[in-house]
C-alpha positions in Angstrom: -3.8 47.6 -38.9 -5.3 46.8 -42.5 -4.8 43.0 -43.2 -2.2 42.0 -45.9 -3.5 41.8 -50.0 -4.2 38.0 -49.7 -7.2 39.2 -47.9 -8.6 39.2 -51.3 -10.8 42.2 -50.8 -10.3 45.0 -53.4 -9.8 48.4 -52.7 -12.1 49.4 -55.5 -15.0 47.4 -53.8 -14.7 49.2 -50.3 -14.7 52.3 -52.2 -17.7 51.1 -54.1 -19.6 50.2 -51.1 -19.1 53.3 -48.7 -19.9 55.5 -51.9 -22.8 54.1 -52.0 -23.5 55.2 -48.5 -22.0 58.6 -48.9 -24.6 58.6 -51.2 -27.7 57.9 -49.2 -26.5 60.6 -46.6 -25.9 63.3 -49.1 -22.3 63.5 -47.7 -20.3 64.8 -51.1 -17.5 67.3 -51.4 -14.7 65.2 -50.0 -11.2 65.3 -51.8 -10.3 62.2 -54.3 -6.6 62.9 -53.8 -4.5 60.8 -52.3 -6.8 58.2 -54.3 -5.5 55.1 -52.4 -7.2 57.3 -49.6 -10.4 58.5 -51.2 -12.6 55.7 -49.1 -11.3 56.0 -46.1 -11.6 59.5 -46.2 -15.4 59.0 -47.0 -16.1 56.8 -44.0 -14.6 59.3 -42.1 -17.3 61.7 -43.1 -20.1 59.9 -43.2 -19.2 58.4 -40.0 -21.2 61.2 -37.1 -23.7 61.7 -39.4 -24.7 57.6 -39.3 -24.7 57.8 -35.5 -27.1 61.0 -35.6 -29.9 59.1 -37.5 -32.3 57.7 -34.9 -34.4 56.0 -37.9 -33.2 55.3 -41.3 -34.9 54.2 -43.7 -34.9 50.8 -44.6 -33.0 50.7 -47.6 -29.9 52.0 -45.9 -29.0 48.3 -44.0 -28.0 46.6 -47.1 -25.5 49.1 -47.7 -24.1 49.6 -44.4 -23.5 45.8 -43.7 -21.9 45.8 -47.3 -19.4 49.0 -46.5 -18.7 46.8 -42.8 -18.5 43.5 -44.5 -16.0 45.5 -47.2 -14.2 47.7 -45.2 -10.8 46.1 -45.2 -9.2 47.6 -42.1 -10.3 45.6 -38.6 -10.4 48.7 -36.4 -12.8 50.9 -39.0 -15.3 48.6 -39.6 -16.9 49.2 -36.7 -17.2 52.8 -38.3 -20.7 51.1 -40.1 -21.1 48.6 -37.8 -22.1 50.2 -34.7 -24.8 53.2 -36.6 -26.4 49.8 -37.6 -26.3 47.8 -34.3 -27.9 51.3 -32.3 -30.3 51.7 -35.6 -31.4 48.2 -36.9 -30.5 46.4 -33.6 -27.8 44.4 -32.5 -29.8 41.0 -33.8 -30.2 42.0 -37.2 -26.8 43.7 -38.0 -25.6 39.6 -36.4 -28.2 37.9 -38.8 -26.7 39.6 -41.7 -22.9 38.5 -40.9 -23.8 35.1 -40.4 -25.3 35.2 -44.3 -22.4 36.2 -45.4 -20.6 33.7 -43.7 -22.9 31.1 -44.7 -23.1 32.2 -48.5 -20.4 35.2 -48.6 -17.2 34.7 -51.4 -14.0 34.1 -49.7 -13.7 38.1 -49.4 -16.7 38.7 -47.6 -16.6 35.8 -45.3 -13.2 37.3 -44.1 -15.0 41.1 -44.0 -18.1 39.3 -41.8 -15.5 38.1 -39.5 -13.6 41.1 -39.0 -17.4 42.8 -38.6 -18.4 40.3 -36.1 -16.5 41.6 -33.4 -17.3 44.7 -33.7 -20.8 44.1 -33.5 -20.4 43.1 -29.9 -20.0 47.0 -29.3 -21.3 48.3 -26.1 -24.3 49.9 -26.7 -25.5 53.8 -24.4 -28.0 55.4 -24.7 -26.0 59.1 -24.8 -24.4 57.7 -28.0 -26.7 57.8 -30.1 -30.4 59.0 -30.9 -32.0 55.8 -32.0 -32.9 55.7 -28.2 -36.3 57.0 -26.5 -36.3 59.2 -24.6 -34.9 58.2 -20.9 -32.5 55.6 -22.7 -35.8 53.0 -23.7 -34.3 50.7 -25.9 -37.1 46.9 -27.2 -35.0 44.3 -25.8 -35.6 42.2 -28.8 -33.6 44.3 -31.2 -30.6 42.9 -29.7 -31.8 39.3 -28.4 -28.5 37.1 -30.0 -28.2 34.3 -28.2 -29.8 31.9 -31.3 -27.8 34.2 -33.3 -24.2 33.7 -31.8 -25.2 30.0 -32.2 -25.5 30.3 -35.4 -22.4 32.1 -35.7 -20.8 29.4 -34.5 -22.1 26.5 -36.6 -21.3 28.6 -39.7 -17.9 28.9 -38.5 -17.3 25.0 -38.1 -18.9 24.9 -41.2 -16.7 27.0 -42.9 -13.5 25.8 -41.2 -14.7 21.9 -42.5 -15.4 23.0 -45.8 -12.9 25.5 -47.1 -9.6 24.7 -48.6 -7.9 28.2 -48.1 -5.8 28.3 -45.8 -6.2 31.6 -44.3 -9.9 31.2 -44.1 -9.5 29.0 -41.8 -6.9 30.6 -39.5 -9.9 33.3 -39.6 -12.6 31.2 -38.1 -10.7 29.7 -35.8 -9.5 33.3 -34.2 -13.1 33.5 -33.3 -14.3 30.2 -32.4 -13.8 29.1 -28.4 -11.8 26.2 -27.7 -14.1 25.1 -24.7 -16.8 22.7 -25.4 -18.9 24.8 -22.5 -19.1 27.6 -24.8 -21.0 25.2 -27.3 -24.3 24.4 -27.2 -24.7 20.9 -27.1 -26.5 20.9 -30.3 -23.0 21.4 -31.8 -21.3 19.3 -29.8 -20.6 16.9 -32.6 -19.8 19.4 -35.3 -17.0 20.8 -32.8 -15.8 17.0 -32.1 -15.6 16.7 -35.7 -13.7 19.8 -36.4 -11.2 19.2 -33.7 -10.3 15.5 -35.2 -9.3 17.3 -38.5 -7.9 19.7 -36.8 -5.6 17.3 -34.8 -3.8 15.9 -38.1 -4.0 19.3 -40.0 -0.5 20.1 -41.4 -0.2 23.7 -40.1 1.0 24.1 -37.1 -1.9 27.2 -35.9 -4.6 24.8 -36.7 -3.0 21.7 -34.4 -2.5 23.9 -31.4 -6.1 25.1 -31.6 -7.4 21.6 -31.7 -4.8 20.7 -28.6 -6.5 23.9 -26.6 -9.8 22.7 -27.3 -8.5 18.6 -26.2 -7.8 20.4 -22.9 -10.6 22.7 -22.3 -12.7 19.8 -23.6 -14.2 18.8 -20.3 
């Protein structure tokens, strides 16, 4: 389901972005009309051809993370997301999200979340080509455990330092209430986001803060 207009994120923009990747894969010829459709009829074709490209070149991450980060609709993002996990590694295409997090606008903070969970997709090695041959695949490419962490601080960063609302209803979808699930290098940064969390006004924001008192252990 695409997420309400408060998202923030224009349709123009998405269209902008995976235009520019139609571009790099010489995908053209696709209809403009209905226009409110144009984009996501261009990710639609430019979607097998992204999972056939073993190697692309380097200049193609940018724009992928940008169309993932941009693509307004939850259940298509993964649409750029996953071509990018099986071709730049799981790691990087992480990395990336957490910038925008960290340094994103509003917009594309909200589009790095929607993106991050997607970039948990499993990954097989009949799926795509960017496999060797009998399904060799450098484990580093998708070594995240630093990366997750850092996920995570950026998230209780986020959820400390933002005054919209919504933004942070968004982090907190994705961050655990258990302080297991922390490592204990942000033990403190979770304490102090569940105290403000505790005497927040809305009511979504309390009642994480009340599962995290009990799964605080």
């Amino acid at each position: 389901m695409v997420e309400d207009e408060k998202s923030g994120i224009e349709p123009r923009s998405f269209l902008t972005c995976v235009t520019d990747v139609a571009q790099l894969l010489g995908v053209g010829g696709v209809s403009m009309e209905p226009k409110d459709r144009h984009a996501r009829h261009l990710a639609h074709a430019v979607r097998k051809p992204l999972l056939e490209h073993a190697s692309p070149p380097e200049e193609w991450f940018a724009p992928l993370m940008a169309a993932a980060v941009y693509d307004p609709d939850p259940s298509f993002c993964r649409w750029f997301v996953e071509p990018a996990v099986y071709a730049f590694g799981r790691r990087r295409v992480m990395a990336a999200l957490v910038d925008y997090l960290r340094t994103g606008t509003d917009a594309e903070r909200a589009g790095a979340v929607r993106a991050w969970y997607s970039a948990h997709v499993p990954l097989r090695a009949d799926r795509s080509p960017a496999y060797a041959p009998g399904g060799v695949r450098d484990p580093a490419l998708d070594e995240t455990r630093d990366i997750k962490a850092a996920w995570l601080e950026a998230s209780l960063r986020v959820f400390a330092e933002t005054t919209d609302l919504q933004m942070r209803h968004r982090v907190l979808l994705d961050l655990p209430t258990s302080r297991a699930a922390y490592p204990s290098s942000l033990h403190e940064l979770r304490e102090t986001a569940l105290a403000s969390a505790r005497i927040h006004p809305d009511p979504h924001i309390r009642r994480w803060a009340a599962a995290g008192d009990y799964k605080g252990v």
